[in-house]
C-alpha positions in Angstrom: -21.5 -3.6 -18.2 -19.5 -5.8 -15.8 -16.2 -4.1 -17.1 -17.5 -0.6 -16.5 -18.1 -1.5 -12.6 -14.9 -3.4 -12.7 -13.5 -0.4 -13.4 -15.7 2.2 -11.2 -14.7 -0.1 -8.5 -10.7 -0.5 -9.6 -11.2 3.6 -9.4 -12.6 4.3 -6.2 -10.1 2.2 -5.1 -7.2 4.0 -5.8 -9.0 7.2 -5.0 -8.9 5.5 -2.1 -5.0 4.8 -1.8 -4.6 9.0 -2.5 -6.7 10.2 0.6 -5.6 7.8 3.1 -2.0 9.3 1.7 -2.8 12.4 2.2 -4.5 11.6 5.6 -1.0 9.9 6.4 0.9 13.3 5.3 -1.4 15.3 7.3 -0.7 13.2 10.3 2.9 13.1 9.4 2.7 8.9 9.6 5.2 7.9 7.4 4.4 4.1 7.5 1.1 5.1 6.4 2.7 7.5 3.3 5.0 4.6 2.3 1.9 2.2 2.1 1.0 4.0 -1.0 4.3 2.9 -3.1 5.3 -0.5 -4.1 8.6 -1.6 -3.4 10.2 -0.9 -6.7 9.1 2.6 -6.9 10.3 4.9 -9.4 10.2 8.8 -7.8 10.9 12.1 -9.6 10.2 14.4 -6.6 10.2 18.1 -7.3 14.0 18.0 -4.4 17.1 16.6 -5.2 18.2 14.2 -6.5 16.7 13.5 -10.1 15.1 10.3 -9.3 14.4 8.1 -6.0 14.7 4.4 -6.2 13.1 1.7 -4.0 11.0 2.2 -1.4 14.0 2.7 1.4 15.3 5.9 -0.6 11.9 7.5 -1.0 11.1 6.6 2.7 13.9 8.5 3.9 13.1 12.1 1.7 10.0 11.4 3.4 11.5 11.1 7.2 13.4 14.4 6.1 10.4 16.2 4.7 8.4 15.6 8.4 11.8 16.4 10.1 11.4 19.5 8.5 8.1 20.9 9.3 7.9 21.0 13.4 3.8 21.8 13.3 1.2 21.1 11.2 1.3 19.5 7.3 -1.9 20.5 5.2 -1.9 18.6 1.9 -4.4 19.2 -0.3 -5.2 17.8 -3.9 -7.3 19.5 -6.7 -8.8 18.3 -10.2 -7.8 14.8 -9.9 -8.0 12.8 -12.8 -7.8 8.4 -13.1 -7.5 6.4 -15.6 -8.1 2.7 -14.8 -6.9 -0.4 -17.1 -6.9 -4.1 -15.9 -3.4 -3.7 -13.9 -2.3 -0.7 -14.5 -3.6 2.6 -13.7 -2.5 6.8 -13.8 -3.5 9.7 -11.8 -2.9 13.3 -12.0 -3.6 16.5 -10.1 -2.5 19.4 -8.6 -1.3 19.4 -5.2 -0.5 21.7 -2.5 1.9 20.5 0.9 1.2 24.0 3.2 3.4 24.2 6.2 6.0 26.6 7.6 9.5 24.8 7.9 11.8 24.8 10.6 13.8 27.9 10.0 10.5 30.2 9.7 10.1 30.1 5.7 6.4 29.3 4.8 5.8 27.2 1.7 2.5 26.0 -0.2 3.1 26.3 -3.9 0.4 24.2 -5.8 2.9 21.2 -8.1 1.9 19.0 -11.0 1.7 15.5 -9.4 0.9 12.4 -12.0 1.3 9.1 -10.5 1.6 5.5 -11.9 -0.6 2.6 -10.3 0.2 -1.4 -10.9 -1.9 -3.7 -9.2 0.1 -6.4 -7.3 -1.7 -9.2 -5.4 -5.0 -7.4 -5.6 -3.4 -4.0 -4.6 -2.9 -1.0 -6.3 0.0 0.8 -5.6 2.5 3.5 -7.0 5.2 1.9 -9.2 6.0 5.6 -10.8 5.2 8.6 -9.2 6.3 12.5 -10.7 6.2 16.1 -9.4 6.6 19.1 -11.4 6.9 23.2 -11.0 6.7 25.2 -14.3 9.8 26.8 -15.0 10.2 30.4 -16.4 12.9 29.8 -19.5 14.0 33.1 -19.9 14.8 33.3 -16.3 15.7 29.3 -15.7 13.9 29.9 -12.0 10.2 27.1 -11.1 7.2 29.8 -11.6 5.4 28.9 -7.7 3.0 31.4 -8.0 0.6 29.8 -10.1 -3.1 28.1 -9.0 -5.3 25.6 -10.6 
């Protein structure tokens, strides 16, 4: 019984880390997005370049994803899923960044997000962290069309 709240609790907590990240992306804070990630993060974003390293790498795409939406950032996550264990932890879900960018060109396809907790001095944060767009074989183009 005492390990099932231990673990309600380790899971509301991490729920926790998610909407104060997506409050942080909405609000375009990026101290607030990087206080999600621990400093050896592992990224494979669905942009260029196959894999972000470190905290100071992922905290610049970051910079350049604000940079590049002058107004408002919606962010919105759908049919989350956690799975706690004593240190380590996963999520996944579909999410959805809405904005229009700087040069006009509205974007808000829905990605495949899954995300990779550790616990470090009482903390959970994301040690792994991977976005995904289905891609059409035939055609070797990312299918964006597609909702949960």
């Amino acid at each position: 019984m005492i390990f099932e709240e231990h673990k309600q609790k380790d899971e509301a907590e991490i729920k926790r880390v998610i909407e104060r990240g997506v409050e942080a992306i909405r609000a375009k804070d990026l101290d607030g997005v990087m206080s999600m990630y621990a400093p050896e993060l592992v990224s494979f974003d669905i942009v260029p370049p196959l894999q972000y390293v470190g905290t100071d790498a992922y905290r610049k795409q970051w910079r350049e994803v604000f940079s590049s939406f002058p107004g408002p950032i919606n962010y919105e996550i759908v049919n989350l899923s956690i799975t706690v264990g004593d240190d380590v932890a996963f999520a996944h879900s579909f999410n959805r960044l809405s904005a229009t960018m700087d040069n006009g060109q509205k974007v808000g396809n829905w990605l495949r997000w899954t995300a990779c907790f550790r616990k470090i001095d009482g903390k959970w944060l994301i040690a792994h962290m991977q976005a995904s767009v289905p891609v059409d074989m035939a055609t070797g183009q990312a299918v964006l069309n597609l909702k949960p």
